[in-house]
N, C-alpha and C positions, 0 to 999 in steps of 0.2 A: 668649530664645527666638527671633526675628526672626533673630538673629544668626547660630542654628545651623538654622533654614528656610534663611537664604541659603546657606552654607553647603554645607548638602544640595542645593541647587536646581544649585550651581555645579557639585558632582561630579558631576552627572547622577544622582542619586537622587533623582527626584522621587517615586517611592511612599513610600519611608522618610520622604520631608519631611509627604507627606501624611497618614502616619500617625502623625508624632509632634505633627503641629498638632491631628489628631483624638484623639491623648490626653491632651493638654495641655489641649482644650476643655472635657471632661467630667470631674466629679468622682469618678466612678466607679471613674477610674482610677489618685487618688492614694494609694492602697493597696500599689500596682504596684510592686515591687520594682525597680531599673536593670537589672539583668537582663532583667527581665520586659519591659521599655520596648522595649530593645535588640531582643530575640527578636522581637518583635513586628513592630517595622519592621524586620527585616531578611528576616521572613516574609514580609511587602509587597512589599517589593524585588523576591526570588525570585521573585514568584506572578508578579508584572508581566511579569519578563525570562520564566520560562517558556511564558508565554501569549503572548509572542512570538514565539517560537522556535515555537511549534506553527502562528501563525499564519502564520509565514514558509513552512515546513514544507508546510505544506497548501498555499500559493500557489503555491509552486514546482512541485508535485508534478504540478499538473492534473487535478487528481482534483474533484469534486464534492464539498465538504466537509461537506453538508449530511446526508450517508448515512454513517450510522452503525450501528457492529454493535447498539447498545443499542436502537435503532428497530423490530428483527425481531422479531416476535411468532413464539414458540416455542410447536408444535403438535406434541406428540410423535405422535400419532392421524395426520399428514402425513409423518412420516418422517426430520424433522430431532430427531435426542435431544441431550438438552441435551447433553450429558459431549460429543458431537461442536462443539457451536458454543462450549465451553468451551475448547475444546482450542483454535481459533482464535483466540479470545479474547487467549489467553496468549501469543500470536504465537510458541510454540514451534520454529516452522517455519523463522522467520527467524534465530533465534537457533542452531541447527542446521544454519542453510545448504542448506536443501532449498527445492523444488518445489512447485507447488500449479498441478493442473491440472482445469480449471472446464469438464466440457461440457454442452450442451443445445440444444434446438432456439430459434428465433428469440422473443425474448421473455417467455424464461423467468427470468431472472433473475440472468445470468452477471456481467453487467457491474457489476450493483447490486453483487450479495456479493464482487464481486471489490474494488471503491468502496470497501465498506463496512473490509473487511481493511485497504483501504491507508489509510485513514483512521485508524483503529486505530490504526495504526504510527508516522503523524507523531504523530497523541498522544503516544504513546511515544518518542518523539525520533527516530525511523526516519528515512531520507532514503528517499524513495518517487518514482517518477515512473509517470505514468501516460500510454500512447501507442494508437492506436488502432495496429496492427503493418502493414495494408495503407497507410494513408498515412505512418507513420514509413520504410516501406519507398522509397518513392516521393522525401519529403526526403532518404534517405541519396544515392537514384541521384544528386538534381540539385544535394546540396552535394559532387560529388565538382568537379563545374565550377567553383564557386564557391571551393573553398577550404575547405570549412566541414565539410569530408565527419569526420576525425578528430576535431576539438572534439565535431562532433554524437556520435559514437560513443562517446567519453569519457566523455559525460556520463552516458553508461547503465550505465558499465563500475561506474562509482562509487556508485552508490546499493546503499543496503540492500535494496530491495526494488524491483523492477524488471515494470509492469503491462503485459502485451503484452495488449491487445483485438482481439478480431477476427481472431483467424486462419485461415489456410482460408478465405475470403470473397470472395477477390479469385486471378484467377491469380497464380501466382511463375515470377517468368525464375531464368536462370544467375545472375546478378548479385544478385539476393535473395537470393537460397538464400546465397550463401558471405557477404551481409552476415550475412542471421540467424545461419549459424553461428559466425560468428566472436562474434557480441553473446552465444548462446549456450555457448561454449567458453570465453570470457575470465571469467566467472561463476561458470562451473561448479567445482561444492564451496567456493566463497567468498561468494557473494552469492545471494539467494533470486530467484526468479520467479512468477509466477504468468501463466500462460497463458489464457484463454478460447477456445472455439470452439466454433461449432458441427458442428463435424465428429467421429464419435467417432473416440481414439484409434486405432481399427485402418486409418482410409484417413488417418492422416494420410502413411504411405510414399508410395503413390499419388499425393497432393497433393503430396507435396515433390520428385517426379517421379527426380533422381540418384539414383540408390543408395547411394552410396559419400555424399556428402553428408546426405541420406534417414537413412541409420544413423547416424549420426555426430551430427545432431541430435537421431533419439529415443533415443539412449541416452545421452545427457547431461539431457537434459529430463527421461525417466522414472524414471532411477536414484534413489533415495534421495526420492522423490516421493510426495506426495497425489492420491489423481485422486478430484474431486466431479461425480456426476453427476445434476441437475436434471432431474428428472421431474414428471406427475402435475401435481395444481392446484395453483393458486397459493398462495405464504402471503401476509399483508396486514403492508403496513410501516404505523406508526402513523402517527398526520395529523401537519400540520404542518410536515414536514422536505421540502416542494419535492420527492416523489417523484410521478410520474406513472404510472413503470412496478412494477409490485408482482414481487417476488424471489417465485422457485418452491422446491419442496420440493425438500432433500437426505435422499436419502433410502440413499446409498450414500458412506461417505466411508472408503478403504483406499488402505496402503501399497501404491505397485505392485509387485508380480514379476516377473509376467513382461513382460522387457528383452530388448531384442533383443541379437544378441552385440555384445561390447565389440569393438569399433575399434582401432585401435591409430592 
């Protein structure tokens, strides 16, 4: 027994070492078929390296791991129905390569359910990064100095799921505007977003000031897209999970249509 612990310890299986000293200890389990032995640490193994992999997952991402979709207390009488937080659930969205665009006013709860989603996702094995968009804009201008300007962009270009916070919040120069489109364009129909703001969708033209840029961005963002709009009181996340600010009611969640014209 010692023999095959070492063994296990050497190939780096230390869950399988630990679970086959924990069924060697108990008599419970000399019934066990080799099979059955086998299955068992090898279930071990897995659960370990998976729970890795989410934990890395989640570190990477920047997200607050602690916010979870399971934490939402669902009030259909508030305007979220369940078959709607279902449907996110299933991360449908990302697997389809569409859009998800989160508006409401300050406080409402954009950021949480946006959290909550990307959270989801590393469970799910997703690669998820999460940026607040006014200051990711800001590191793009000053890694162009440094060298750092394309690695930083890559890394966005790459992920399954990609969390811009904050948009509309801050002004955008010439030099924003063609970084986001380009972070937006290289994406698009391959990789999902999710946008937050508090701005509704109709000034965001306005906000992005170009026209020709202006189009170009929202018809990449809203085509093939969700738009949730946060209204009304609050809903309450449960205790526990490190929340301070409580997610508001969705009480509007549809495909959009109407798109500004296509671009060429």
């Amino acid at each position: 027994m010692q023999q095959v612990l070492n063994d296990l310890r050497e190939l780096k299986l230390s869950a399988m070492a630990s679970k086959f000293e924990e069924l060697c200890a108990s008599p419970l389990n000399q019934d066990l078929s080799v099979r059955e032995h086998i299955e068992l640490m090898v279930n071990a193994q897995l659960t370990v390296k998976r729970n890795r992999k989410i934990q890395r997952l989640q570190r990477e991402s920047g997200l607050n791991c602690t916010i979870r979709m399971e934490d939402l207390e669902l009030e259909e009488k508030r305007g979220l129905k369940r078959s709607q937080y279902l449907e996110f659930m299933r991360l449908d969205f990302i697997s389809q390569h569409q859009n998800l665009v989160i508006t409401g006013a300050t406080g409402c709860g954009k950021t949480h359910l946006a959290s909550a989603i990307g959270n989801k996702a590393c469970i799910e094995g997703k690669q998820v990064k999460f940026v607040k968009l006014p200051v990711f804009l800001d590191e793009l201008t000053i890694s162009r100095k440094s060298g750092e300007f394309v690695k930083l962009l890559q890394g966005l270009l790459q992920v399954d799921l990609l969390i811009l916070d904050d948009f509309g919040i801050t002004p955008i120069d010439e030099v924003q505007r063609h970084d986001l489109l380009t972070i937006i364009d290289d994406r698009y129909r391959l990789k999902s977003t999710i946008i937050t703001s508090q701005l509704e969708v109709k000034a965001w033209h306005r906000y992005l000031g170009e026209p020709t840029v202006a189009d170009a961005i929202m018809d990449r963002v809203l085509s093939q897209s969700h738009r949730i709009e946060l209204v009304g009181a609050s809903l309450r996340w449960k205790s526990g999970v490190g929340i301070q600010e409580p997610a508001a009611v969705v009480n509007k969640v549809t495909v959009s249509k109407e798109l500004p014209p296509k671009k060429s």
